[in-house]
TORKOL-4160 file (C-alpha; in steps of 0.2 Angstrom, whole numbers, padded with zeros to 4 digits, m for minus):
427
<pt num="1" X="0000" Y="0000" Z="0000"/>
<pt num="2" X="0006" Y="0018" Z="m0003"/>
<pt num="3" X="0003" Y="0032" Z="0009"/>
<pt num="4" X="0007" Y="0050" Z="0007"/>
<pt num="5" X="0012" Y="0062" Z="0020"/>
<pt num="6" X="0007" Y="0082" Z="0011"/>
<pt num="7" X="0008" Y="0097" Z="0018"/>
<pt num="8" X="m0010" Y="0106" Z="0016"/>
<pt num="9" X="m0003" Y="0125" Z="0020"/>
<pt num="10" X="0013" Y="0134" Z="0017"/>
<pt num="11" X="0024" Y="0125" Z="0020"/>
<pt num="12" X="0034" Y="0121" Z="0038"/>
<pt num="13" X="0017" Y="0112" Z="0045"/>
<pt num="14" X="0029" Y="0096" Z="0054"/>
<pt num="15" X="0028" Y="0083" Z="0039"/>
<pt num="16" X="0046" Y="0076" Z="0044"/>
<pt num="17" X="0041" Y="0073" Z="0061"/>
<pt num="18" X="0025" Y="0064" Z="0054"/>
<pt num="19" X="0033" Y="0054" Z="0040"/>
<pt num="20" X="0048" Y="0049" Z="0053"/>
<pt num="21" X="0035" Y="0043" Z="0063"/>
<pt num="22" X="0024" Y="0034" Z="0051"/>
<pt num="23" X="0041" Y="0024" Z="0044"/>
<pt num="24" X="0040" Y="0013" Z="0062"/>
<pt num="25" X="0027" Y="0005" Z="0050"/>
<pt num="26" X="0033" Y="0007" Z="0032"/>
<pt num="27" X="0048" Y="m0001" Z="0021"/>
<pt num="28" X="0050" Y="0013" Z="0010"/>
<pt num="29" X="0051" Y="0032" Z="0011"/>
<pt num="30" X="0052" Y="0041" Z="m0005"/>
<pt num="31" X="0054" Y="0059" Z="m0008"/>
<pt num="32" X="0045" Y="0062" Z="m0024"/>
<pt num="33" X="0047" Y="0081" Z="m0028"/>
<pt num="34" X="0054" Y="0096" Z="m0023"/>
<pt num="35" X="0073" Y="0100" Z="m0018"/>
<pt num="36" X="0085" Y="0107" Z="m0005"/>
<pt num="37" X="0075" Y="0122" Z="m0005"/>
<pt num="38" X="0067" Y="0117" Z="0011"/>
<pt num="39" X="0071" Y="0109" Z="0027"/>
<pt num="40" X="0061" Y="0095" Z="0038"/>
<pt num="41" X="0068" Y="0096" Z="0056"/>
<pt num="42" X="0067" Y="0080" Z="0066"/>
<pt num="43" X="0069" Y="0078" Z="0083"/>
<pt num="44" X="0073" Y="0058" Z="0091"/>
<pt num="45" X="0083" Y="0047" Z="0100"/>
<pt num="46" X="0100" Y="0053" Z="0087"/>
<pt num="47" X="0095" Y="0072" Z="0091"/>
<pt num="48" X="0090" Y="0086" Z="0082"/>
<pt num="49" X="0091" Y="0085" Z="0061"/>
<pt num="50" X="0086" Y="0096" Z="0049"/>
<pt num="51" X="0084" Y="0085" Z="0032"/>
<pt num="52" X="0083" Y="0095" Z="0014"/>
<pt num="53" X="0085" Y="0079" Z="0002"/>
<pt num="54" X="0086" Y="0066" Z="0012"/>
<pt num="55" X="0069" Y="0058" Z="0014"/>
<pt num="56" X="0064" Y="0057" Z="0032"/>
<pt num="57" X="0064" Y="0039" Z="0037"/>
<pt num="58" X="0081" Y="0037" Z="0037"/>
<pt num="59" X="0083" Y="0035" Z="0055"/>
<pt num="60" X="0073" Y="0019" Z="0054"/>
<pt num="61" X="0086" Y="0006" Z="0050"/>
<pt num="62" X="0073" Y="m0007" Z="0043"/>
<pt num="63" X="0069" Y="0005" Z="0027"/>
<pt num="64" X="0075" Y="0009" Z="0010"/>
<pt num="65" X="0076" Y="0028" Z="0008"/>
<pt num="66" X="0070" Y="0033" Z="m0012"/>
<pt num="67" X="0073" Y="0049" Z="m0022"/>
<pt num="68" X="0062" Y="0047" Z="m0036"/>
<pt num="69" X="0062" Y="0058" Z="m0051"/>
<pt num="70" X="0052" Y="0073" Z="m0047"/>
<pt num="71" X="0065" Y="0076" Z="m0036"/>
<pt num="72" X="0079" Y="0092" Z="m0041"/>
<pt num="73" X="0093" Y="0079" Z="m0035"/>
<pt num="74" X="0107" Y="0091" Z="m0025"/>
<pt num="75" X="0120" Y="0079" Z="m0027"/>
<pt num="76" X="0134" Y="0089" Z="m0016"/>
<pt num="77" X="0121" Y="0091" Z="m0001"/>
<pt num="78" X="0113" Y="0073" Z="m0002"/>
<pt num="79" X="0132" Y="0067" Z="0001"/>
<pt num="80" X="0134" Y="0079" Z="0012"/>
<pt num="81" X="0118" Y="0074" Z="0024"/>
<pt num="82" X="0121" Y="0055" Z="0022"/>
<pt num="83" X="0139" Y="0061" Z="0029"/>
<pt num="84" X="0129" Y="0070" Z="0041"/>
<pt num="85" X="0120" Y="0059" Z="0050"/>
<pt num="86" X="0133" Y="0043" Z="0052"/>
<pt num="87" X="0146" Y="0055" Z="0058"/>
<pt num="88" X="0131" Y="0059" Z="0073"/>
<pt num="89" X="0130" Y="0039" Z="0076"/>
<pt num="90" X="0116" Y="0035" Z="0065"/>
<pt num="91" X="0118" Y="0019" Z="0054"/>
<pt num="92" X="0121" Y="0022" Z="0038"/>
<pt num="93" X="0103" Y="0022" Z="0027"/>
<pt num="94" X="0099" Y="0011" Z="0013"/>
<pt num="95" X="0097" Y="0023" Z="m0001"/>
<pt num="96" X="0092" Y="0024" Z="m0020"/>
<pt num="97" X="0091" Y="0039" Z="m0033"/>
<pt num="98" X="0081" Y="0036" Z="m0048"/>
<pt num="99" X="0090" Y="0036" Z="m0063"/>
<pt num="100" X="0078" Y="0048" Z="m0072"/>
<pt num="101" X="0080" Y="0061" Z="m0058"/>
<pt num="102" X="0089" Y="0077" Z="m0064"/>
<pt num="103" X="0101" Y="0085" Z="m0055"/>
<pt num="104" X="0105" Y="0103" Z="m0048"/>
<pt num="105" X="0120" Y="0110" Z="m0057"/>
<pt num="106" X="0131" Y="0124" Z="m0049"/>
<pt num="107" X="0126" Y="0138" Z="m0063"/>
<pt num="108" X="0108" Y="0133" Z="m0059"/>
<pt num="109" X="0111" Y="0142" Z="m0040"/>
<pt num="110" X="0121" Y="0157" Z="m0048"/>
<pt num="111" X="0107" Y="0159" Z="m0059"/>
<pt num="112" X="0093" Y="0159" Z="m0044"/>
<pt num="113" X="0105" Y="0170" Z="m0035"/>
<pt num="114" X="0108" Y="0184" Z="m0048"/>
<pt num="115" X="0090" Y="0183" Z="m0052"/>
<pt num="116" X="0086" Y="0187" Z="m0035"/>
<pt num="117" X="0099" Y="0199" Z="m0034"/>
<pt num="118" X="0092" Y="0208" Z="m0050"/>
<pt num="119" X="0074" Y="0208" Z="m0044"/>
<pt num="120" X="0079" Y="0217" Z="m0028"/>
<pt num="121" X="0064" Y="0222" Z="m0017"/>
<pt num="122" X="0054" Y="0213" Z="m0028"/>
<pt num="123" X="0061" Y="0195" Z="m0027"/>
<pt num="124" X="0050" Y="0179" Z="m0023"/>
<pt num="125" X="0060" Y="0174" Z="m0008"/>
<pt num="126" X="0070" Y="0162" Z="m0014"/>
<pt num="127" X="0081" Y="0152" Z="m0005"/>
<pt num="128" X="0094" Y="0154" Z="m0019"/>
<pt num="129" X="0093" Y="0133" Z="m0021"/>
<pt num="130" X="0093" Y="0133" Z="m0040"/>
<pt num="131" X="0075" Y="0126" Z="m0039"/>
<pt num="132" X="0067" Y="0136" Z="m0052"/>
<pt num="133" X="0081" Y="0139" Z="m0064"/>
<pt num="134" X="0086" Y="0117" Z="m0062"/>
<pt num="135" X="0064" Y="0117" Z="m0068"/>
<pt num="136" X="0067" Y="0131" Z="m0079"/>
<pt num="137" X="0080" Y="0118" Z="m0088"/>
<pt num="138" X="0072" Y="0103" Z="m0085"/>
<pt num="139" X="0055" Y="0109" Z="m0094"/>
<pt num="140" X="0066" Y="0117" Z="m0109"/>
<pt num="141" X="0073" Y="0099" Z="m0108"/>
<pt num="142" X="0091" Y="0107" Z="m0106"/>
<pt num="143" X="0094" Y="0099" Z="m0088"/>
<pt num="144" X="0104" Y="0083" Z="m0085"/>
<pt num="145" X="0098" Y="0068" Z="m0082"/>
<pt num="146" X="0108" Y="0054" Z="m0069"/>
<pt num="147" X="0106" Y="0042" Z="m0084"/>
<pt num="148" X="0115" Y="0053" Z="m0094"/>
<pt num="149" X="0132" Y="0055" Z="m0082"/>
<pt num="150" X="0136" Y="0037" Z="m0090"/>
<pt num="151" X="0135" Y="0046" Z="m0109"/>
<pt num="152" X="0150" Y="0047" Z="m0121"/>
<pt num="153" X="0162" Y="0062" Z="m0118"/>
<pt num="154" X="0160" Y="0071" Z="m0135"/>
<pt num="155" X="0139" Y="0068" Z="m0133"/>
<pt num="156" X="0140" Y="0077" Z="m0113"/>
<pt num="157" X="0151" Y="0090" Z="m0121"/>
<pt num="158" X="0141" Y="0093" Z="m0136"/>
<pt num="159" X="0127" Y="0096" Z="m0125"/>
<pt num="160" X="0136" Y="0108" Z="m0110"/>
<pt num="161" X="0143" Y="0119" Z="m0127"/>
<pt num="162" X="0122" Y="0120" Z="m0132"/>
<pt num="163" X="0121" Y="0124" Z="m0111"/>
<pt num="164" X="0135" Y="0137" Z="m0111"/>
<pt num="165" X="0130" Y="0146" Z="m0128"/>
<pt num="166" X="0113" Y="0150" Z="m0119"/>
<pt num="167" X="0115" Y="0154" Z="m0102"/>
<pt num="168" X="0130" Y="0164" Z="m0105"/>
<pt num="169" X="0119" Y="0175" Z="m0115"/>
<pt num="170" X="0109" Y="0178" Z="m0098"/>
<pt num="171" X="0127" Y="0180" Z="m0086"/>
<pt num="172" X="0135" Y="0193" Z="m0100"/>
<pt num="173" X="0118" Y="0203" Z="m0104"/>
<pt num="174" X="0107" Y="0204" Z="m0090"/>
<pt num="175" X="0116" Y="0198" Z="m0073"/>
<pt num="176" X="0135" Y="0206" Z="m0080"/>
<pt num="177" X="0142" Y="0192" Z="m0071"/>
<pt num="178" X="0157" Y="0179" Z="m0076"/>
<pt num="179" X="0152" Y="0167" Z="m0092"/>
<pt num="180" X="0150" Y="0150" Z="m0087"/>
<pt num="181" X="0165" Y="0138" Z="m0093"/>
<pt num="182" X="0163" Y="0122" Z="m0103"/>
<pt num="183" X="0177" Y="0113" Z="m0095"/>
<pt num="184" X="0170" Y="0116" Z="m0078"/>
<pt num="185" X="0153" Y="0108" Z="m0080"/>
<pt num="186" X="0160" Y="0097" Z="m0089"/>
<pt num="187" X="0171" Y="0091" Z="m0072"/>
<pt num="188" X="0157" Y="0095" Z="m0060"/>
<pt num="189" X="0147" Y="0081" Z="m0069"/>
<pt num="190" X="0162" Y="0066" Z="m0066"/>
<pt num="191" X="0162" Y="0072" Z="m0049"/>
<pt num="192" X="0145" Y="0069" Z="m0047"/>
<pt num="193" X="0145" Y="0052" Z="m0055"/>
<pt num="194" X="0158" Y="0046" Z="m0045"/>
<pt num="195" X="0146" Y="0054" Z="m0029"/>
<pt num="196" X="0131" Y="0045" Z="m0034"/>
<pt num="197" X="0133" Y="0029" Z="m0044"/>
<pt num="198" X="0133" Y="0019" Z="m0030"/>
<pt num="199" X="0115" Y="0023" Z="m0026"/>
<pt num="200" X="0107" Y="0023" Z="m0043"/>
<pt num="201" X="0094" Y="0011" Z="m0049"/>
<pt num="202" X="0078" Y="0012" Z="m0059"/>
<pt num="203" X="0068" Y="0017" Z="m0044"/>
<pt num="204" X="0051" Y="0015" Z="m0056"/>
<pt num="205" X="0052" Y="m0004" Z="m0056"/>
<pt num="206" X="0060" Y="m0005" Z="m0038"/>
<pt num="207" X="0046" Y="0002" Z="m0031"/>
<pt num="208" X="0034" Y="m0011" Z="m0046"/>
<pt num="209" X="0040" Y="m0025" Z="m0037"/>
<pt num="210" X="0038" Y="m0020" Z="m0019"/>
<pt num="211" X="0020" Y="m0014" Z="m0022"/>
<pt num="212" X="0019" Y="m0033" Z="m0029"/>
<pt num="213" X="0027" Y="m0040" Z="m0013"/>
<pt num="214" X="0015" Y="m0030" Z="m0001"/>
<pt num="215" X="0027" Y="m0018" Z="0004"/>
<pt num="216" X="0022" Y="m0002" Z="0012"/>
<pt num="217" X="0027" Y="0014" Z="0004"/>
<pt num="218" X="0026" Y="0031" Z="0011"/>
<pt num="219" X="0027" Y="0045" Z="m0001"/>
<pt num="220" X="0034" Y="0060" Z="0007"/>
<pt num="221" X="0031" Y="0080" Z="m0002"/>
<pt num="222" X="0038" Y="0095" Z="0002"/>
<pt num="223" X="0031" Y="0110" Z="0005"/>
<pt num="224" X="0013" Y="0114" Z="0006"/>
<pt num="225" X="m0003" Y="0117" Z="m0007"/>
<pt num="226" X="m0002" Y="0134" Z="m0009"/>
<pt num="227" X="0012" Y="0132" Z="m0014"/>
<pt num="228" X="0008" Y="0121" Z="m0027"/>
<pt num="229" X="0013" Y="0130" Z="m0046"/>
<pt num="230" X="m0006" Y="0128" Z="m0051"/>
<pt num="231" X="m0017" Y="0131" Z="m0038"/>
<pt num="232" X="m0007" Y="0137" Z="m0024"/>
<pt num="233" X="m0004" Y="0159" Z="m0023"/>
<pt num="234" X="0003" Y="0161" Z="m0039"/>
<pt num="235" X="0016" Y="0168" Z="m0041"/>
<pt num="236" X="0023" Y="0167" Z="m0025"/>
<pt num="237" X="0025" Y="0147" Z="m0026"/>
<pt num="238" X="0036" Y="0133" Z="m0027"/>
<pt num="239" X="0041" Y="0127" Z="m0047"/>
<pt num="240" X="0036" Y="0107" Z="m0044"/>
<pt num="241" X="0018" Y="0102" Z="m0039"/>
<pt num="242" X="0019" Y="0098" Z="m0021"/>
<pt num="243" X="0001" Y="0087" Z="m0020"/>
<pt num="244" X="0000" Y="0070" Z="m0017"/>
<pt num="245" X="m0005" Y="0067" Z="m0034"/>
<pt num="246" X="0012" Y="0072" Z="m0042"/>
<pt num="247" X="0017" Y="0058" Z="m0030"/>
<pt num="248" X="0011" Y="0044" Z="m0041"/>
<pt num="249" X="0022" Y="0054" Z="m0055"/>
<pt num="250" X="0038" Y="0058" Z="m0045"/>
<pt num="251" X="0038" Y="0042" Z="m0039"/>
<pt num="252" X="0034" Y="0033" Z="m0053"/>
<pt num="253" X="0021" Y="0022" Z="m0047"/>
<pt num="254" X="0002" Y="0022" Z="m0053"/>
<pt num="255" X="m0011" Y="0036" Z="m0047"/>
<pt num="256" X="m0021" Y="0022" Z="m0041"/>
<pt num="257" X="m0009" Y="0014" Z="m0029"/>
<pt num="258" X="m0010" Y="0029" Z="m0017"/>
<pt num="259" X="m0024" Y="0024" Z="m0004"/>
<pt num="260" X="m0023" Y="0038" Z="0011"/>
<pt num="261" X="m0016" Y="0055" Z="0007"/>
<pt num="262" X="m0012" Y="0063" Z="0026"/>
<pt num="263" X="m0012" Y="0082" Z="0028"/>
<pt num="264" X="m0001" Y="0090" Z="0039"/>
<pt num="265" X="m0009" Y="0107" Z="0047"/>
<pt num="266" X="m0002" Y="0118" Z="0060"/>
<pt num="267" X="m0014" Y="0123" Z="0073"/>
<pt num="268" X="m0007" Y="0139" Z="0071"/>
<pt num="269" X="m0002" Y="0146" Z="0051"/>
<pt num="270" X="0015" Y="0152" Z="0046"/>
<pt num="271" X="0022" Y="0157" Z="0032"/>
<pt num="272" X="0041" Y="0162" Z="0022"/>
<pt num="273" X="0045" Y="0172" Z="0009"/>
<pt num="274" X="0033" Y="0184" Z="0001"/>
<pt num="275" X="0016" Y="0184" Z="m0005"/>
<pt num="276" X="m0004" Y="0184" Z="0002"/>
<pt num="277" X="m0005" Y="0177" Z="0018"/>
<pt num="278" X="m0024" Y="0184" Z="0025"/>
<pt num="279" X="m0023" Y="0177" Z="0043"/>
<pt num="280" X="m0004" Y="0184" Z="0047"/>
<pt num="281" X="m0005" Y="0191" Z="0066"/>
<pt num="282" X="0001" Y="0213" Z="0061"/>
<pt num="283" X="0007" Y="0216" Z="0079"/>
<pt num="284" X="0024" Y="0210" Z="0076"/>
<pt num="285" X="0028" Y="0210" Z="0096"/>
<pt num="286" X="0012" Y="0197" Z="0097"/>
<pt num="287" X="0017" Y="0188" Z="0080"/>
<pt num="288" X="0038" Y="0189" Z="0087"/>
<pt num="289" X="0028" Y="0181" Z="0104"/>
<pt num="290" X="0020" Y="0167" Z="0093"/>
<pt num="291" X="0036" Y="0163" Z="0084"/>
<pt num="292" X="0048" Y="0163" Z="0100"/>
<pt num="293" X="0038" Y="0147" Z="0109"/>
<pt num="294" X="0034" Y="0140" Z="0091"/>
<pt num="295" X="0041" Y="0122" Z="0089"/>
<pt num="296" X="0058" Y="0117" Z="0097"/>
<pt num="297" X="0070" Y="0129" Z="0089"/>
<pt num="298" X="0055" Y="0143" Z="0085"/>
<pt num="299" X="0047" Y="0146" Z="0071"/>
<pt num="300" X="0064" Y="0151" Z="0059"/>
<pt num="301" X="0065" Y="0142" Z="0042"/>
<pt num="302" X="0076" Y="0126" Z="0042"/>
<pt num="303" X="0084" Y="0129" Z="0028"/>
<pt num="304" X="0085" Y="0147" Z="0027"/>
<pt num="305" X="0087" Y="0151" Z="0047"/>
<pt num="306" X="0073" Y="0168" Z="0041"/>
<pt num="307" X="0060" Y="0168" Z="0053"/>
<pt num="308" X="0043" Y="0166" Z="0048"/>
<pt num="309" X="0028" Y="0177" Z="0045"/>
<pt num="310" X="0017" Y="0172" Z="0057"/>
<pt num="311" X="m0002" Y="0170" Z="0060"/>
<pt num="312" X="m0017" Y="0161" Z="0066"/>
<pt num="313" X="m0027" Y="0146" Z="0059"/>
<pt num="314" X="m0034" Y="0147" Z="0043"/>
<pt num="315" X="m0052" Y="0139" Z="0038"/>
<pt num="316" X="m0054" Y="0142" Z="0020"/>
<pt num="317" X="m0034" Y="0141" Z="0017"/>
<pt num="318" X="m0031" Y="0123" Z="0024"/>
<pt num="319" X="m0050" Y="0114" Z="0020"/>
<pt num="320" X="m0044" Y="0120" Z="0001"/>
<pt num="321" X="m0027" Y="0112" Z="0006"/>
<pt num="322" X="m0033" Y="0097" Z="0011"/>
<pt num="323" X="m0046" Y="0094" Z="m0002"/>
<pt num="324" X="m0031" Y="0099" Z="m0015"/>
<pt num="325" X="m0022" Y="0085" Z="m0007"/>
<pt num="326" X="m0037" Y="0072" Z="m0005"/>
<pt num="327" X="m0035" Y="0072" Z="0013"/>
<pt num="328" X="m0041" Y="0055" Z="0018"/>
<pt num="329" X="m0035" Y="0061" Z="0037"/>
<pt num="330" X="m0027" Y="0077" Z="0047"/>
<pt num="331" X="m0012" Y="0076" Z="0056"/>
<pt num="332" X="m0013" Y="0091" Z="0067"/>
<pt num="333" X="0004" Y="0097" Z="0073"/>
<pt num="334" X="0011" Y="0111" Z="0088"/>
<pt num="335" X="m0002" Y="0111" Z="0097"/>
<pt num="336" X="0005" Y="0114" Z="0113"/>
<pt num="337" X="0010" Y="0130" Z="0106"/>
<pt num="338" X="m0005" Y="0137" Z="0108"/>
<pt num="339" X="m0005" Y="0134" Z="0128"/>
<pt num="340" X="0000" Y="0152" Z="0133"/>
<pt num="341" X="m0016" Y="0159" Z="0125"/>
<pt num="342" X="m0033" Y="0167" Z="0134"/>
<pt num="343" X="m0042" Y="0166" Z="0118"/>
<pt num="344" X="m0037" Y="0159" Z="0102"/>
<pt num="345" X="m0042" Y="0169" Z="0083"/>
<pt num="346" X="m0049" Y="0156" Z="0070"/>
<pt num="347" X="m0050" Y="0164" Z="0055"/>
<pt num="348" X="m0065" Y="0157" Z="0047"/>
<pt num="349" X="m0069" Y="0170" Z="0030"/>
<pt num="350" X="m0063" Y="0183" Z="0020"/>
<pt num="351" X="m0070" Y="0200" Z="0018"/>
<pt num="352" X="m0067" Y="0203" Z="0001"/>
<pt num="353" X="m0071" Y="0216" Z="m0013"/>
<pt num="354" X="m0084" Y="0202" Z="m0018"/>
<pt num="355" X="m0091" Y="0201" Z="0000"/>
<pt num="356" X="m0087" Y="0189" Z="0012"/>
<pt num="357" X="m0081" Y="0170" Z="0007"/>
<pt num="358" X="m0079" Y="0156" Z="0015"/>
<pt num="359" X="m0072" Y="0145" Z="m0001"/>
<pt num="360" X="m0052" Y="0152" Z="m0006"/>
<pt num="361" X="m0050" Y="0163" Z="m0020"/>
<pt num="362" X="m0039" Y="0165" Z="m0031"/>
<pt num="363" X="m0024" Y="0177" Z="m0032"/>
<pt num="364" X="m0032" Y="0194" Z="m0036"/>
<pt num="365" X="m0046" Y="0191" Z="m0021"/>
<pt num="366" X="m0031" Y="0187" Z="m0009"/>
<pt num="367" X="m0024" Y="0203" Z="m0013"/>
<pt num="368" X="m0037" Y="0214" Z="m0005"/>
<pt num="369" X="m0046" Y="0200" Z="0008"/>
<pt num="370" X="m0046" Y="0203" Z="0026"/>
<pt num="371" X="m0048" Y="0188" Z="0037"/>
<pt num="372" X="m0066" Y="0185" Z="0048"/>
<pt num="373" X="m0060" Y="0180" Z="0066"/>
<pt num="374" X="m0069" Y="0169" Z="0077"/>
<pt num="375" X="m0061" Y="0169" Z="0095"/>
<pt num="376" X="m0061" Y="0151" Z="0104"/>
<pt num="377" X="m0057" Y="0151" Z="0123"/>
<pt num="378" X="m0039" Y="0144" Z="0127"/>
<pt num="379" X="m0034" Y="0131" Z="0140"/>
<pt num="380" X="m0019" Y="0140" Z="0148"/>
<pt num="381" X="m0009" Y="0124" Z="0153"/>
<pt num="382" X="0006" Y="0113" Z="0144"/>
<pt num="383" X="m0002" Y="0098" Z="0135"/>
<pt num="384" X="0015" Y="0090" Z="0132"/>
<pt num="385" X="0018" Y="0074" Z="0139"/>
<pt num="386" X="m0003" Y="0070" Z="0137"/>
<pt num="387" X="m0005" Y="0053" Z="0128"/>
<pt num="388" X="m0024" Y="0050" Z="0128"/>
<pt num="389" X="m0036" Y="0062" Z="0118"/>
<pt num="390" X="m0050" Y="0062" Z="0134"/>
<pt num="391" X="m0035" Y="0071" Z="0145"/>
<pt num="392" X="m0032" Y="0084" Z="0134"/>
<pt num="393" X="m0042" Y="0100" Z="0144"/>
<pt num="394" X="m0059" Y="0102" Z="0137"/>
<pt num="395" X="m0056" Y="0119" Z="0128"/>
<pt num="396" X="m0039" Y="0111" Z="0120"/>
<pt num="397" X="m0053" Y="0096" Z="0113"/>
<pt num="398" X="m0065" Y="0111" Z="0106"/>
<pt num="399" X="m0052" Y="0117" Z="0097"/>
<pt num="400" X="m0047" Y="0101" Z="0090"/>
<pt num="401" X="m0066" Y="0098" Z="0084"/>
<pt num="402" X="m0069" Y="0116" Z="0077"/>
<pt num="403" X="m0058" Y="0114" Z="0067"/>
<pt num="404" X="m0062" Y="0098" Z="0061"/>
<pt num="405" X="m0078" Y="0101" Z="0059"/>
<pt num="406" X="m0074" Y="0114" Z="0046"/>
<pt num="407" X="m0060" Y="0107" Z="0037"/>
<pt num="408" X="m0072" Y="0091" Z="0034"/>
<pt num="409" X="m0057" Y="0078" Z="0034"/>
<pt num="410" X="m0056" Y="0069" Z="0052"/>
<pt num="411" X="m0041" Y="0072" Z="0064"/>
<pt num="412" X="m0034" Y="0057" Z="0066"/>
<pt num="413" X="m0017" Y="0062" Z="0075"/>
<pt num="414" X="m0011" Y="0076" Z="0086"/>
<pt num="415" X="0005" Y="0082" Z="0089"/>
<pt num="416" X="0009" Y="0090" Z="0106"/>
<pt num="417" X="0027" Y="0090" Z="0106"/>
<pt num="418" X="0044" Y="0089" Z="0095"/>
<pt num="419" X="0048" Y="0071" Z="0098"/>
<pt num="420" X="0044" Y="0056" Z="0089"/>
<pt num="421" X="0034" Y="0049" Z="0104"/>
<pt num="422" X="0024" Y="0068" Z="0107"/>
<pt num="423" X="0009" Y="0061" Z="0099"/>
<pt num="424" X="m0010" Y="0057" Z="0102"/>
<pt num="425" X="m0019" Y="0046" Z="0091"/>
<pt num="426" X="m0039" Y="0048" Z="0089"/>
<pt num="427" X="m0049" Y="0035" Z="0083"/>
């Protein structure tokens, strides 16, 4: 069976914690989209680790960790993280890279940087990974494939000399920055073949035959729905789909194989980076209070150490995330956050120039919406340490149900805690 473990917000809403806890029970992890662009910080018995290609199951010794090839394949950091992890005592993971991945060249983060550099104050955030120039390439089929690191010399060159011709146009012209060199990519790619041929495999008809055995395979995304490139808050977005159903494709394994999508949601919203974000608390000494007590490290992006643009739980945003996804269950993370608090805001509408809506608008609503706030009472105690639903204090359980009652899709799982065990299952 295949599960998926989806984010159904920004981003940041505690799928590695999820999936690392889900993989007690699965064989396989797979990554299936996405890059180094952003981080999954997992707290357990090793310590605290802050994943960016590495699929978050590693740290169970019974399972095979799978970058498929939706994934922008990093090959410098991947080494890097696998380094990473032994070196802090943890056994060394059973890993495979599809062979139909494509792979994150240096010039492609030069090029995210200078473009940032050129936008100025009116960048998308980036985190200057090389993720939208290495999808830029890969849909102008100009990126490289990990197949192709065992092609002839004179074909590899032939094809870096096409490369050069057209991205030196941009590095002369428009950033006024060094040309790229022939020779140089041309080395980075042996590098990298050396790096990563111990790990490759067709991943496509690894995974055939595990489904066939009655393997359990958990699909793991990155990100969230709104950031998806088609119906996330264009155009402040990501450059792969981050929904479940680009799993079945970045995985390569049938659409019909995935049986239970799980969406993460925070009981609070964050966000990174630019763009609309209706319920985001304005007091920034309120919003700075919030982000302080937020998770273990506070709420500061994993990859990018930025902190986040804070705010509080959003109804239209997250039950259009998790109907996106195909939520067949929530996982509802942080909670214990939220202990501190009198009375909680839930935004539940817009005001918008076309009244008020419940359902999430596009782009061009966003702009102008103003969120609708109901306030819930809080509970003003630590739920940490709480393993059973029915001792969570009454006003924490209301909560809980509010919400689920609005975003349709059960809560099947709450997270009170950063560790693996800071979890409380509802039936």
């Amino acid at each position: 069976m295949v599960r998926a473990v989806v984010g159904a917000n920004w981003g940041d809403e505690g799928k590695g914690k999820i999936t690392d806890m889900l993989a007690g029970q699965a064989d396989i992890i797979v990554r299936f989209q996405g890059g180094a662009n952003a981080g999954h910080t997992i707290i357990n018995d090793y310590g605290r680790f802050a994943l960016h290609t590495l699929p978050s199951g590693v740290f169970r010794d019974h399972t095979t960790s799978v970058i498929g090839n939706g994934v922008a394949l990093n090959i410098p950091i991947l080494i890097s993280e696998i380094e990473g992890i032994t070196s802090r005592g943890v056994p060394k993971p059973h890993i495979l890279v599809s062979d139909r991945a494509q792979m994150v060249m240096s010039y492609h983060i030069l090029l995210d940087e200078y473009e940032e550099e050129r936008l100025g104050g009116k960048s998308f955030g980036s985190t200057k990974s090389g993720i939208a120039p290495f999808y830029s390439d890969k849909f102008a089929k100009i990126g490289f494939q990990v197949s192709e690191l065992n092609d002839d010399e004179a074909s590899l060159r032939e094809k870096i000399k096409n490369i050069c011709e057209r991205k030196n146009v941009l590095m002369e012209s428009l950033y006024h920055k060094p040309l790229l060199n022939e020779d140089d990519i041309y080395a980075e790619l042996m590098d990298y073949k050396e790096k990563i041929s111990p790990y490759v495999t067709d991943v496509s008809s690894y995974l055939r035959e595990a489904l066939k055995s009655g393997k359990e395979v958990l699909l793991e995304g990155q990100l969230g729905t709104l950031k998806d490139p088609d119906h996330g808050i264009y155009p402040m977005v990501t450059s792969s789909s981050t929904l479940a159903g680009y799993g079945a494709i970045g995985a390569g394994i049938p659409p019909y194989e995935i049986k239970d999508v799980i969406a993460v949601c925070k009981a609070y919203s964050s966000a990174v980076g630019a763009g609309e974000f209706v319920s985001e608390i304005l007091d920034e000494n309120e919003a700075e209070e919030l982000r302080k007590r937020g998770g273990d490290s506070g709420e500061y992006g994993a990859t990018t150490g930025r902190p986040r643009r804070m705010g509080w739980f959003d109804i239209p945003a997250s039950r259009y995330g998790c109907l996106l996804q195909g939520a067949t269950q929530v996982a509802f993370t942080v909670l214990d956050v939220l202990g501190y608090l009198d009375e909680i805001p839930v935004c539940v509408a817009y005001e918008t120039t076309e009244g008020i809506v419940t359902d999430f608008p596009t782009t061009s609503l966003l702009k102008n919406a103003k969120p609708v706030y109901e306030k819930l009472p809080g509970w003003k105690c630590d739920i940490r340490g709480i393993r059973k639903y029915e001792e969570l204090p009454e006003n924490c359980r209301k909560y809980i149900e509010f919400i689920e009652e609005r975003l349709q899709v059960p809560i099947t799982m709450v997270s009170n805690g950063p560790g693996r065990e800071d979890i409380i299952y509802r039936k």
